[in-house]
N, C-alpha and C positions, 0 to 999 in steps of 0.2 A: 725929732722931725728932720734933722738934719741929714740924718743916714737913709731918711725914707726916699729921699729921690735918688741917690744912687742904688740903690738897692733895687725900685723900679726899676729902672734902666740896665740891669745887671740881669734883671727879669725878662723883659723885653728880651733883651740880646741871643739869652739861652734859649726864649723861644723858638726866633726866629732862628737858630743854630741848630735846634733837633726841629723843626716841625717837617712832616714828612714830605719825602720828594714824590713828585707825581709820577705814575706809573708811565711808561712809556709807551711813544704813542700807536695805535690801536693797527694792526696786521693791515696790510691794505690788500686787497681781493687781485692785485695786478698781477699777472705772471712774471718769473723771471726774468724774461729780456723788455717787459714794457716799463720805461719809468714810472714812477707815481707822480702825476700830478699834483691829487690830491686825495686825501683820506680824513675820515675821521667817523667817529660811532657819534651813532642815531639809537639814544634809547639803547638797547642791547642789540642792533644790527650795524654792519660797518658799510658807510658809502665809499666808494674809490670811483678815482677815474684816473685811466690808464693812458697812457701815451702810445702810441704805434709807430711803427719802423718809417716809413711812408709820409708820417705829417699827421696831424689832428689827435684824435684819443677817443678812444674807442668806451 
């Protein structure tokens, strides 16, 4: 019983050591020169909204 909680815990650690990294975040629809605001996938579509040279976001 004695080595069973380090042993958990040896467990634990390795998990959270491999468990996988999340994919990176999803292409944003913005052209080259508009910043990205903001992006992210919907279901299997991706929403963006784009910045413009001008002010607001397009």
């Amino acid at each position: 019983m004695n080595c069973l909680v380090p042993a958990a815990a040896l467990f634990a650690a390795m998990a959270a050591i491999t468990a996988p990294v999340q994919a990176k975040p999803p292409a944003s629809l913005c052209r080259a020169p508009e910043p990205v605001l903001f992006t992210c996938r919907v279901g299997t579509k991706t929403v963006s909204i784009c910045g413009r040279e001008e002010g607001g976001a397009s």
